[in-house]
PyMOL Python script that loads the backbone (N, CA, C, O; Angstrom):
from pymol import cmd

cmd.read_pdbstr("""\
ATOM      1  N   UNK A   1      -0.160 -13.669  -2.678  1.00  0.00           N
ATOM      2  CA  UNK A   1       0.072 -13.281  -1.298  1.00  0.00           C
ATOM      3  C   UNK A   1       1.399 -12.537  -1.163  1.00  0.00           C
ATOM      4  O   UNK A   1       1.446 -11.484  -0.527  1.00  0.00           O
ATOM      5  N   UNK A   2       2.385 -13.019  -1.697  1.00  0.00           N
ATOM      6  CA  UNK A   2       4.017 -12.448  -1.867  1.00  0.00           C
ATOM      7  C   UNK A   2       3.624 -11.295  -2.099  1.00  0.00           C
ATOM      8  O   UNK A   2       3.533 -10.550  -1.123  1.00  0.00           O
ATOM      9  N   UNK A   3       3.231 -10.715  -3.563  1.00  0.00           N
ATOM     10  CA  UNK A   3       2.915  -9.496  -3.903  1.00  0.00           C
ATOM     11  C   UNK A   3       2.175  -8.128  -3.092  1.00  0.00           C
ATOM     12  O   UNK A   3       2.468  -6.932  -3.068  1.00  0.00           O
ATOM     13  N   UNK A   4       1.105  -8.914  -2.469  1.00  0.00           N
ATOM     14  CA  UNK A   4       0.477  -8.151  -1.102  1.00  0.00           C
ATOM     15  C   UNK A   4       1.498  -7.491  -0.325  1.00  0.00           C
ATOM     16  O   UNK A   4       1.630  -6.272  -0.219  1.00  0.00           O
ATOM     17  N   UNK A   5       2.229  -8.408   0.225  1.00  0.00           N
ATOM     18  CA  UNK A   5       2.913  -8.060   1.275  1.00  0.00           C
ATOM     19  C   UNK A   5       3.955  -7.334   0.873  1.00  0.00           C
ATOM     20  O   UNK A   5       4.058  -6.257   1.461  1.00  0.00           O
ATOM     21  N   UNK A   6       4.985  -7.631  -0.160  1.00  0.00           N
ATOM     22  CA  UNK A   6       5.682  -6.849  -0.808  1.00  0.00           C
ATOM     23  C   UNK A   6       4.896  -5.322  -0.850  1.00  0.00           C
ATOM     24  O   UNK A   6       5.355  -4.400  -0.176  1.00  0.00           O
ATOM     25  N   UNK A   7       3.963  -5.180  -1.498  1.00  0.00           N
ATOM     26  CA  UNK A   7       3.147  -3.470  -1.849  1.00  0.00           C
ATOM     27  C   UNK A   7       3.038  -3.049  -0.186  1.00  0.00           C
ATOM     28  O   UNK A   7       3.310  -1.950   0.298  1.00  0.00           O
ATOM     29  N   UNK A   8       2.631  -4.076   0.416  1.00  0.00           N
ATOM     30  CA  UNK A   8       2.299  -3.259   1.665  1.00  0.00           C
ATOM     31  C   UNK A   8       3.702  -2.651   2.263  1.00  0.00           C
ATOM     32  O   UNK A   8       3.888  -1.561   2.804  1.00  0.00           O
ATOM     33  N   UNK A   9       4.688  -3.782   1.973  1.00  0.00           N
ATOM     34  CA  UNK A   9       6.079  -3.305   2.887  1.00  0.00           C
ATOM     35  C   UNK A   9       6.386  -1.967   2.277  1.00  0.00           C
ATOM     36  O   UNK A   9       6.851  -1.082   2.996  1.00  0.00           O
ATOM     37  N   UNK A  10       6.221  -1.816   1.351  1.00  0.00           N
ATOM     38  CA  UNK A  10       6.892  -0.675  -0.050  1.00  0.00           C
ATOM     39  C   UNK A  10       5.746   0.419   0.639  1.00  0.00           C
ATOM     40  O   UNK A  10       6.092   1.413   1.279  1.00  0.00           O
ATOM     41  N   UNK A  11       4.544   0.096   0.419  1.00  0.00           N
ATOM     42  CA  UNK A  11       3.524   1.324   1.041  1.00  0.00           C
ATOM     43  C   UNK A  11       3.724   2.099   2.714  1.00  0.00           C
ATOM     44  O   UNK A  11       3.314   3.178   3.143  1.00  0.00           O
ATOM     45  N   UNK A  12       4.552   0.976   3.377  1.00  0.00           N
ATOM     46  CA  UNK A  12       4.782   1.394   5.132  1.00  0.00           C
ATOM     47  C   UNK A  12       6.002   2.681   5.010  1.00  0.00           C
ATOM     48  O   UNK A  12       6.130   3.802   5.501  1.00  0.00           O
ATOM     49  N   UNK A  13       6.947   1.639   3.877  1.00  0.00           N
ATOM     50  CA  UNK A  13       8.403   2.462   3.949  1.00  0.00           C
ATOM     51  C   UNK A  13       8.323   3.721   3.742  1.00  0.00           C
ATOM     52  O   UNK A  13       8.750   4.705   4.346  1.00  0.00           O
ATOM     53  N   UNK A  14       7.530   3.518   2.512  1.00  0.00           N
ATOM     54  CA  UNK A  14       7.123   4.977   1.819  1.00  0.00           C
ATOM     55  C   UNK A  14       6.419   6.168   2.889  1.00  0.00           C
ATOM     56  O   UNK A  14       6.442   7.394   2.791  1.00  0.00           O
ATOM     57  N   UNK A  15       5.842   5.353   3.858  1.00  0.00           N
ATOM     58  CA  UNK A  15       4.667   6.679   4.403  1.00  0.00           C
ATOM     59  C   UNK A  15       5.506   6.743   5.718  1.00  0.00           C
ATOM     60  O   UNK A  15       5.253   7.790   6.315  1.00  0.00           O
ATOM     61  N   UNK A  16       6.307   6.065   6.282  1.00  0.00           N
ATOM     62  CA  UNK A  16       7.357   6.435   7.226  1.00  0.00           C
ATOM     63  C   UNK A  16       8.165   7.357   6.894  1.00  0.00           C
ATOM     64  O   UNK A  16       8.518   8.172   7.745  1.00  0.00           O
ATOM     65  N   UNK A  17       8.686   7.435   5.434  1.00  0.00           N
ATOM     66  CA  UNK A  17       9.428   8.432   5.108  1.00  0.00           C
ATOM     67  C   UNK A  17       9.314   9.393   5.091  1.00  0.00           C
ATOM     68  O   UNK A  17      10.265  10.130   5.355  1.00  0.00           O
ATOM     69  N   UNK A  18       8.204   9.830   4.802  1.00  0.00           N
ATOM     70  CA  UNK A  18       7.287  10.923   4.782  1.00  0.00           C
ATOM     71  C   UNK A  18       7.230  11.649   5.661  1.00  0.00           C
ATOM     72  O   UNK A  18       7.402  12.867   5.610  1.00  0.00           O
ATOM     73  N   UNK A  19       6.897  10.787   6.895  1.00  0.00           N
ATOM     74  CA  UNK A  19       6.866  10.868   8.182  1.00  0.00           C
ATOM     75  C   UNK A  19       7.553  11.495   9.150  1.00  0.00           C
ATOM     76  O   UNK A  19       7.286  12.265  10.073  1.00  0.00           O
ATOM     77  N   UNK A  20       8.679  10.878   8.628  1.00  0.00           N
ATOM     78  CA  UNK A  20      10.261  10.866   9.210  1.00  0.00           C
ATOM     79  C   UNK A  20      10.492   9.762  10.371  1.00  0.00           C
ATOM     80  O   UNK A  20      11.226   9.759  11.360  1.00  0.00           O
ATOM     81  N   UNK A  21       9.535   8.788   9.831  1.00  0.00           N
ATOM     82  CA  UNK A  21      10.204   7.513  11.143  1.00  0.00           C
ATOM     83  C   UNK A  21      10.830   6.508  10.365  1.00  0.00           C
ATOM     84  O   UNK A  21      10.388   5.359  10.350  1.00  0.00           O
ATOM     85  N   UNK A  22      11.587   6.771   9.874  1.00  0.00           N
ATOM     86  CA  UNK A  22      13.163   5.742   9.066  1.00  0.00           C
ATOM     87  C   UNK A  22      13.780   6.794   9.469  1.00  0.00           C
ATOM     88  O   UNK A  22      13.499   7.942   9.814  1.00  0.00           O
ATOM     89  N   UNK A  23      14.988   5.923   9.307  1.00  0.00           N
ATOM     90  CA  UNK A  23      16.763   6.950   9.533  1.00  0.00           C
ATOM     91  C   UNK A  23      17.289   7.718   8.269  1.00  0.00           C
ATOM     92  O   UNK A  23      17.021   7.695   7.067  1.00  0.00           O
ATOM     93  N   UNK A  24      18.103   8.363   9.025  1.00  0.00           N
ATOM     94  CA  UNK A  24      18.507   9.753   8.222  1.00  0.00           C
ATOM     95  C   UNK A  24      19.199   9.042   7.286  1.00  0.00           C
ATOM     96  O   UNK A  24      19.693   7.960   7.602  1.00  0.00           O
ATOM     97  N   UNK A  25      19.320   9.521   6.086  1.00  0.00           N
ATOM     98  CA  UNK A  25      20.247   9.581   5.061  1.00  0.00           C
ATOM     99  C   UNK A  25      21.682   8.583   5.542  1.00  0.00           C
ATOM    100  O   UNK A  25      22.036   7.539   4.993  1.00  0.00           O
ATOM    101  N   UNK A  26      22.256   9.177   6.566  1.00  0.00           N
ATOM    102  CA  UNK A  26      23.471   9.521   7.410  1.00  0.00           C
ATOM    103  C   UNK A  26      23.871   7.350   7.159  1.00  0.00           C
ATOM    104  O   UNK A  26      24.930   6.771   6.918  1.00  0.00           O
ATOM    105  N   UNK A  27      22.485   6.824   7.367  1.00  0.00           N
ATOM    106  CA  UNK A  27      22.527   5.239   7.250  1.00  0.00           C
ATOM    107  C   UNK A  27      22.370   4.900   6.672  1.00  0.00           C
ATOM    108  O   UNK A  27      22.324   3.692   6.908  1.00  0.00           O
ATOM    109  N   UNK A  28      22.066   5.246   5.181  1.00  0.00           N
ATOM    110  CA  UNK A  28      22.441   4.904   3.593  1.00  0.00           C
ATOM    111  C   UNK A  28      23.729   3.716   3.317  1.00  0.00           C
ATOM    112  O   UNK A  28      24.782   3.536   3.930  1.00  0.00           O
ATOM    113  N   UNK A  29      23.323   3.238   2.498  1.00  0.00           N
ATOM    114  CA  UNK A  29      24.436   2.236   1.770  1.00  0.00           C
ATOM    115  C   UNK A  29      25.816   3.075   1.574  1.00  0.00           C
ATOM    116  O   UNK A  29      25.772   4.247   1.200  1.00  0.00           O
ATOM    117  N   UNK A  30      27.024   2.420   1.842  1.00  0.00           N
ATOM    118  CA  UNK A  30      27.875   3.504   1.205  1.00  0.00           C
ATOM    119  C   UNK A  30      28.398   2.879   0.207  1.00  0.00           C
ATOM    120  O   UNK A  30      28.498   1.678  -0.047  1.00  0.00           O
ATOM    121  N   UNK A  31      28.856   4.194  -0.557  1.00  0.00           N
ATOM    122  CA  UNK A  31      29.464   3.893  -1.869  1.00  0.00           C
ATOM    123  C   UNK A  31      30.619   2.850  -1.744  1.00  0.00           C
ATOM    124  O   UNK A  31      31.393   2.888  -0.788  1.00  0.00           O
ATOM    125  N   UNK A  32      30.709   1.960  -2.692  1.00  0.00           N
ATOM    126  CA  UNK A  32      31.669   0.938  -2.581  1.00  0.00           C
ATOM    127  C   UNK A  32      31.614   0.010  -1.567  1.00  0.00           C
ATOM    128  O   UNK A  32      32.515  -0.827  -1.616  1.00  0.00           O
ATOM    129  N   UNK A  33      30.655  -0.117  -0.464  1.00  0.00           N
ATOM    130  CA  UNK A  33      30.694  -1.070   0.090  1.00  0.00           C
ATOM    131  C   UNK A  33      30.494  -2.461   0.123  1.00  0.00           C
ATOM    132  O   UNK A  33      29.388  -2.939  -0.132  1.00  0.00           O
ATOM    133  N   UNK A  34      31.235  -2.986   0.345  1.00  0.00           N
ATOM    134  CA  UNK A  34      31.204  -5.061  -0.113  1.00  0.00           C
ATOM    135  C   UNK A  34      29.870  -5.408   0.652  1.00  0.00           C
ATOM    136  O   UNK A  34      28.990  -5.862  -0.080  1.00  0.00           O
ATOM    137  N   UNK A  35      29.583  -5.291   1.861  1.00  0.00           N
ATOM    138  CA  UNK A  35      28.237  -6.364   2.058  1.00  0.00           C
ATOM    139  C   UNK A  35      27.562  -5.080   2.978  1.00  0.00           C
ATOM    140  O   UNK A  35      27.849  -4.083   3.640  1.00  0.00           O
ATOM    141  N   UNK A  36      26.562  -5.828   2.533  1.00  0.00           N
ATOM    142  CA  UNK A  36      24.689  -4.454   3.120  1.00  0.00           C
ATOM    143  C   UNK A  36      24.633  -4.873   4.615  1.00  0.00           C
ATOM    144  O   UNK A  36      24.657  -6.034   5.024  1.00  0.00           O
ATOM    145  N   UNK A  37      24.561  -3.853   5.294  1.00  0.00           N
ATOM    146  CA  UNK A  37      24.121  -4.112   6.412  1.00  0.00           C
ATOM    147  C   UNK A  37      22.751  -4.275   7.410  1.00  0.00           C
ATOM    148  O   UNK A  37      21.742  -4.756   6.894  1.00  0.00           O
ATOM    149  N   UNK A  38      22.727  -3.960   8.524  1.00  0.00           N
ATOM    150  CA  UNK A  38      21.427  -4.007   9.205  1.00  0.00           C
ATOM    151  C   UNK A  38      20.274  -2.459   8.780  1.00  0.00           C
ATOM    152  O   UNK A  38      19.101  -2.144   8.585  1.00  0.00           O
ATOM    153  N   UNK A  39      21.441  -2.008   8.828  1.00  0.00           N
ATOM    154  CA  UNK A  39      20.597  -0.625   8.398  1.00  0.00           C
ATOM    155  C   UNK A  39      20.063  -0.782   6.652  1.00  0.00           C
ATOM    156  O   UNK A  39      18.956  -0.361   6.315  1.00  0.00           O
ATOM    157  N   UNK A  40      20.872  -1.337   5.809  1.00  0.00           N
ATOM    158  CA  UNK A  40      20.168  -1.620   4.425  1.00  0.00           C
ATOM    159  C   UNK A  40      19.226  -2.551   4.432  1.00  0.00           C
ATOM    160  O   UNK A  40      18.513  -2.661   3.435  1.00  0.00           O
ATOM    161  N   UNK A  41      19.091  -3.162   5.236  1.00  0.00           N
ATOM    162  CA  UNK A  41      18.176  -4.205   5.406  1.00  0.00           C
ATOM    163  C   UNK A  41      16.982  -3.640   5.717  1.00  0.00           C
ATOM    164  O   UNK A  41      16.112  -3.743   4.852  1.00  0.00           O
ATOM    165  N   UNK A  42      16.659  -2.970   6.898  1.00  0.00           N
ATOM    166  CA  UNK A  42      15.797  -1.980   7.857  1.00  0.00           C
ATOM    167  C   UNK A  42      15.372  -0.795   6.902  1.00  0.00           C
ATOM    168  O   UNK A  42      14.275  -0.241   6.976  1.00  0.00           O
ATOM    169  N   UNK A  43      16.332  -0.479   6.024  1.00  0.00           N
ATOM    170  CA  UNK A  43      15.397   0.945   4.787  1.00  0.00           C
ATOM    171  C   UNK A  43      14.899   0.087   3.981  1.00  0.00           C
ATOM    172  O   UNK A  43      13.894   0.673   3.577  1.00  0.00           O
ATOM    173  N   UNK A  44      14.933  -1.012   3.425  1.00  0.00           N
ATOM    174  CA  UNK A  44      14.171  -1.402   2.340  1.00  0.00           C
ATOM    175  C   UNK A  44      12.915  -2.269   3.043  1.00  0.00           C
ATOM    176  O   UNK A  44      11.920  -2.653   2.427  1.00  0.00           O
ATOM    177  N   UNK A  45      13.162  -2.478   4.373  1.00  0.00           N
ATOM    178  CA  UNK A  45      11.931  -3.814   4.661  1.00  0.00           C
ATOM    179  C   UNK A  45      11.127  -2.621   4.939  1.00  0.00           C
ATOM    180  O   UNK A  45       9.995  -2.750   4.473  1.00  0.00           O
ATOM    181  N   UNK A  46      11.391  -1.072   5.765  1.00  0.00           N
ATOM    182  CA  UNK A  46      10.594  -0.260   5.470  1.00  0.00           C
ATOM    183  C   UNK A  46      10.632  -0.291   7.367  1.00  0.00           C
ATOM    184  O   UNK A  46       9.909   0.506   7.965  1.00  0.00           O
ATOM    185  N   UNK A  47      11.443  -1.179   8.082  1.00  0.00           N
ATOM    186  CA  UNK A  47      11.423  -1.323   9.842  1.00  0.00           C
ATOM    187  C   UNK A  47      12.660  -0.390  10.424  1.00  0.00           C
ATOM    188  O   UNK A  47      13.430   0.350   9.812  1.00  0.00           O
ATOM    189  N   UNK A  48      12.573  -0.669  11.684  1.00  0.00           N
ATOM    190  CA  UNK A  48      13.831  -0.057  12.335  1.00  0.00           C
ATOM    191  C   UNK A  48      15.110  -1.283  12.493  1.00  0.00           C
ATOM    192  O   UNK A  48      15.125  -2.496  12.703  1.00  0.00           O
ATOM    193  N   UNK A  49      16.074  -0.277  12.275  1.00  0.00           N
ATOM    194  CA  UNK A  49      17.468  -1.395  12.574  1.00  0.00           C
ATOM    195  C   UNK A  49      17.505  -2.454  13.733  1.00  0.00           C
ATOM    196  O   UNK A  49      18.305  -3.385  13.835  1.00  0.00           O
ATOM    197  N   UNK A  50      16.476  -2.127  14.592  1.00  0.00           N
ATOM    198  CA  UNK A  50      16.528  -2.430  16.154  1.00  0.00           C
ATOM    199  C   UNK A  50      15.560  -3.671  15.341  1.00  0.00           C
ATOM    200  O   UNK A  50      16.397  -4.573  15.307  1.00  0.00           O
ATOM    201  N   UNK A  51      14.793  -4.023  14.933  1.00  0.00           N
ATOM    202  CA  UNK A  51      13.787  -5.103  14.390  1.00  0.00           C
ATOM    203  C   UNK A  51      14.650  -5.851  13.511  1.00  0.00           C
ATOM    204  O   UNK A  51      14.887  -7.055  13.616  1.00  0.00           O
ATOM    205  N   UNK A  52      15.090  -5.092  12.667  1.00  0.00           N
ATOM    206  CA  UNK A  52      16.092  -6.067  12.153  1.00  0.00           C
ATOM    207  C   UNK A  52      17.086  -7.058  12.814  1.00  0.00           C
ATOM    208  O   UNK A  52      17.284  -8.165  12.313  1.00  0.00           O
ATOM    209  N   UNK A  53      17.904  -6.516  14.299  1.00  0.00           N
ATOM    210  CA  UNK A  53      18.515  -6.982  15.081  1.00  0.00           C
ATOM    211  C   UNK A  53      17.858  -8.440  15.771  1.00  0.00           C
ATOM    212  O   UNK A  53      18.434  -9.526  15.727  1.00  0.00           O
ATOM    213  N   UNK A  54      16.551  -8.194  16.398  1.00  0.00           N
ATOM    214  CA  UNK A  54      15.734  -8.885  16.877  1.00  0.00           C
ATOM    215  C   UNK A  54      15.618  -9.784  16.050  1.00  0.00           C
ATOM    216  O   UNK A  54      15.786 -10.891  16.562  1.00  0.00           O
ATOM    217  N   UNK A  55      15.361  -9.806  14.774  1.00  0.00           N
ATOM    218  CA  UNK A  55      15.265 -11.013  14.045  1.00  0.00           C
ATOM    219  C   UNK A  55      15.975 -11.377  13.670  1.00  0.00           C
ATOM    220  O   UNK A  55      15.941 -12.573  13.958  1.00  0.00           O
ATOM    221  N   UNK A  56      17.240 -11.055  12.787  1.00  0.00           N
ATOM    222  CA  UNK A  56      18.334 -11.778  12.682  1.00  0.00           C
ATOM    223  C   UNK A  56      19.391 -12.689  14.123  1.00  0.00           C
ATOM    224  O   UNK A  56      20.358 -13.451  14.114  1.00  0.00           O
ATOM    225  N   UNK A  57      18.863 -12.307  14.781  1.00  0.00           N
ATOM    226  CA  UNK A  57      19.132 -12.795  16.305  1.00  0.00           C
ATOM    227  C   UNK A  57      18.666 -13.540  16.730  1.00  0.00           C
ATOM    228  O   UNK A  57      19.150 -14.116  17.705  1.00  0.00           O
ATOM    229  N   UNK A  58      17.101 -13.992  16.008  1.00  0.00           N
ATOM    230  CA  UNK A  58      16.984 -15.227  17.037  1.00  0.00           C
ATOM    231  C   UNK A  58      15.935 -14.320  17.942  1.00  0.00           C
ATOM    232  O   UNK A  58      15.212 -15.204  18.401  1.00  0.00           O
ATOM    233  N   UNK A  59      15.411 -13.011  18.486  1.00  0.00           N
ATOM    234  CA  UNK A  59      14.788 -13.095  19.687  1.00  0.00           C
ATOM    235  C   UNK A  59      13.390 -11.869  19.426  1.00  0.00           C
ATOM    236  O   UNK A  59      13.012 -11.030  20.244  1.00  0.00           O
ATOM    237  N   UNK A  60      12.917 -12.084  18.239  1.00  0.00           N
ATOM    238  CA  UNK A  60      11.616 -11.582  17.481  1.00  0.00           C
ATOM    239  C   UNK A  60      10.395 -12.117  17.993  1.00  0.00           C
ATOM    240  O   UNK A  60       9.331 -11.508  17.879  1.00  0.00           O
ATOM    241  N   UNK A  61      10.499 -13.225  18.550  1.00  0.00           N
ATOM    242  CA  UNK A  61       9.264 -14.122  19.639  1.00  0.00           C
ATOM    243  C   UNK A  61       8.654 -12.993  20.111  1.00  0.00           C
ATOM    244  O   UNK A  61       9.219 -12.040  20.647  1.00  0.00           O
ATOM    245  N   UNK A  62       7.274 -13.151  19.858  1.00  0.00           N
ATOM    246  CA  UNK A  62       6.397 -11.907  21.054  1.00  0.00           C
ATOM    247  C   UNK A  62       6.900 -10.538  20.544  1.00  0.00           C
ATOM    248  O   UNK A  62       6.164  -9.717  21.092  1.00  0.00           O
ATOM    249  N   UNK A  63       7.670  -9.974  19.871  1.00  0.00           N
ATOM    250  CA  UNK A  63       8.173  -8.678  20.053  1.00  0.00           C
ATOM    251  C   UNK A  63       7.855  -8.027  18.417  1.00  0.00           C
ATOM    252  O   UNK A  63       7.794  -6.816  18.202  1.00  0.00           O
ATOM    253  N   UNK A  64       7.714  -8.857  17.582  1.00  0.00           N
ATOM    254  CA  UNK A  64       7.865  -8.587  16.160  1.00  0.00           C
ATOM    255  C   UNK A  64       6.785  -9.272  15.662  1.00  0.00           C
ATOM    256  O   UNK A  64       6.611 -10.318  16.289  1.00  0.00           O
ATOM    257  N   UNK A  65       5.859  -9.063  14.634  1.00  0.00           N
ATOM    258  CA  UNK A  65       4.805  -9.896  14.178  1.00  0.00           C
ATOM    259  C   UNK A  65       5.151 -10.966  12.835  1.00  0.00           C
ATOM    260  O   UNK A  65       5.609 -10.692  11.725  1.00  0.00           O
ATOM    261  N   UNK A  66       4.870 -11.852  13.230  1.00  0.00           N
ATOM    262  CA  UNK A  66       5.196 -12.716  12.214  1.00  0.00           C
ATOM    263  C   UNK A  66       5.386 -12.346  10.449  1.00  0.00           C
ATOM    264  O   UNK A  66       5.909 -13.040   9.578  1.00  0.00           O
ATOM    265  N   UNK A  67       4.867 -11.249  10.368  1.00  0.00           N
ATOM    266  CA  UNK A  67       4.139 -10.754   8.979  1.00  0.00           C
ATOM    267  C   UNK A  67       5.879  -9.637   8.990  1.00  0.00           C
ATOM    268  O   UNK A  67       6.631  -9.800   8.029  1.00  0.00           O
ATOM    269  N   UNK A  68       6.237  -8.763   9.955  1.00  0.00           N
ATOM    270  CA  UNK A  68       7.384  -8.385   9.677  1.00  0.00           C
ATOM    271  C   UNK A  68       8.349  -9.419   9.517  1.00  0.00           C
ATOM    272  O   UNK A  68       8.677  -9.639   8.351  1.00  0.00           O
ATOM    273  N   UNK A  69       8.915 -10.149  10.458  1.00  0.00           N
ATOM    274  CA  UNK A  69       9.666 -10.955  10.400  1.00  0.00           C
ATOM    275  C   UNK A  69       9.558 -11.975   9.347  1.00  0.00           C
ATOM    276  O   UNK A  69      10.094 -13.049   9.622  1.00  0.00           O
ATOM    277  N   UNK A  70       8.967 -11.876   8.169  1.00  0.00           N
ATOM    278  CA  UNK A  70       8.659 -12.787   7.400  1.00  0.00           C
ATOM    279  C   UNK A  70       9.618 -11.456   5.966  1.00  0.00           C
ATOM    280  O   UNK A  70      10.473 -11.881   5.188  1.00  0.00           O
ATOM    281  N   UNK A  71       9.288 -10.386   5.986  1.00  0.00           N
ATOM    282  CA  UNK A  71       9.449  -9.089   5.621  1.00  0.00           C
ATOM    283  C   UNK A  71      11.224  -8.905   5.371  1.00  0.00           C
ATOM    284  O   UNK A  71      11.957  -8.848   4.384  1.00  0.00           O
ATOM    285  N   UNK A  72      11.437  -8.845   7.094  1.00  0.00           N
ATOM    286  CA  UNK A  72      13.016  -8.650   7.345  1.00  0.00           C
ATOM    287  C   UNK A  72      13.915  -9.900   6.500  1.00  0.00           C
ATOM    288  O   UNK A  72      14.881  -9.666   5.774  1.00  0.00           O
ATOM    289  N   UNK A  73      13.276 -11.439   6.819  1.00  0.00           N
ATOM    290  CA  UNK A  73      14.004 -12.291   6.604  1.00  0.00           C
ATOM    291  C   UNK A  73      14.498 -11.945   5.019  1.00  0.00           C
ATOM    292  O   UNK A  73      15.691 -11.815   4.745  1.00  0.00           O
ATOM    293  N   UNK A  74      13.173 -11.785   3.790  1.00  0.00           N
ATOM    294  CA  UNK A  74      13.328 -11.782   2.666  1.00  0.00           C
ATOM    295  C   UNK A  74      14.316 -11.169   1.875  1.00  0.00           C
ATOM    296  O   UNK A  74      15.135 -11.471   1.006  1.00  0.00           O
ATOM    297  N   UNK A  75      13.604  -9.389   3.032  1.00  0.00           N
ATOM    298  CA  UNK A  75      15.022  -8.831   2.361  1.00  0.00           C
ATOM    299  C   UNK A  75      16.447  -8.916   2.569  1.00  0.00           C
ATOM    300  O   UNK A  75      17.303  -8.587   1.749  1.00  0.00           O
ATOM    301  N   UNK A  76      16.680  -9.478   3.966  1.00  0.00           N
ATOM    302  CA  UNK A  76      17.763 -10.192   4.245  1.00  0.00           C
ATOM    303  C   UNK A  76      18.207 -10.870   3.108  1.00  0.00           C
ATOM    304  O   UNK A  76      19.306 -10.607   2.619  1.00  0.00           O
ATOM    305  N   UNK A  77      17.387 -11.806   2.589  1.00  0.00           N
ATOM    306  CA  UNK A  77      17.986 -12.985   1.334  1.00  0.00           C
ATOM    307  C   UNK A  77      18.466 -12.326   0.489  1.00  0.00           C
ATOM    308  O   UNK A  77      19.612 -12.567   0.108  1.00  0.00           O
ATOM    309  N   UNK A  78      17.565 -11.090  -0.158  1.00  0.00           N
ATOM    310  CA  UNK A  78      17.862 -10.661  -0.898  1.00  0.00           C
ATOM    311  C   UNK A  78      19.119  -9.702  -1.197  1.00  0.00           C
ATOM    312  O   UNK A  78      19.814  -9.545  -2.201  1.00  0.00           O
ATOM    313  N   UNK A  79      19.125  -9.261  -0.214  1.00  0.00           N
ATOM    314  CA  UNK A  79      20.410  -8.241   0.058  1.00  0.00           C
ATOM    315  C   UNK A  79      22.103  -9.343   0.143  1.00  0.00           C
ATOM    316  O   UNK A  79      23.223  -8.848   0.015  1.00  0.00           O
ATOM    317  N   UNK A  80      21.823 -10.874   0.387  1.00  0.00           N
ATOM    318  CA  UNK A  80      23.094 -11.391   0.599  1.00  0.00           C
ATOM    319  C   UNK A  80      23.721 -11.423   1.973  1.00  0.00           C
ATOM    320  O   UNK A  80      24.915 -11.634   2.190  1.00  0.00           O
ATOM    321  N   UNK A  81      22.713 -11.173   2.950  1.00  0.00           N
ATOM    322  CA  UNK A  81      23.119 -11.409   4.132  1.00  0.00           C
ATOM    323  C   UNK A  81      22.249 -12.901   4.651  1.00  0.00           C
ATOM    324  O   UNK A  81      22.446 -13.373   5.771  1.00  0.00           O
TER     325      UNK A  81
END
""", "prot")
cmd.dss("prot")
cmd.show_as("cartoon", "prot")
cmd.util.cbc("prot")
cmd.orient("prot")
C-alpha cells in the first residue's frame, strides 16, 4: 500500500510539473540551508505550500483528503521537520 501511494505521489508531482501547477524554481531548496521548509515539503509531496500549511497546522479537517495528508505528513518525517 506504502508503495502505491508513494508512485502515485511521484506520478501527481511529475504531471503537475509538466503542467506548471507546482512553484517556480524561485522555491527550491537553497544551497546550504540547515532545515527544509514548507515549500520543500510541498515539491516533493507533489501539493501546494498552502496544503502543506493546513496540515502541519492542525486545520486539514474537510479541506485536504486523508490520502494527501497522510502524503504531506511522511514527507514531513522525512525531510526532518
Amino acid at each position: 500500500m506504502t508503495c502505491v501511494v508513494v508512485d502515485f505521489v511521484l506520478y501527481e508531482m511529475q504531471k503537475r510539473q509538466r503542467e506548471g501547477w507546482l512553484m517556480s524554481d524561485r522555491h527550491e531548496s537553497r544551497a546550504g540551508a540547515q532545515l527544509p521548509t514548507s515549500f520543500d515539503v510541498a515539491r516533493r509531496a507533489g501539493v501546494s505550500q498552502s496544503t502543506v500549511s493546513l496540515v502541519l497546522n492542525g486545520k486539514a479537517a474537510g479541506r485536504v483528503s486523508p490520502r494527501t495528508q497522510e502524503a504531506v505528513l511522511r514527507v514531513a518525517r522525512e525531510l526532518g521537520i
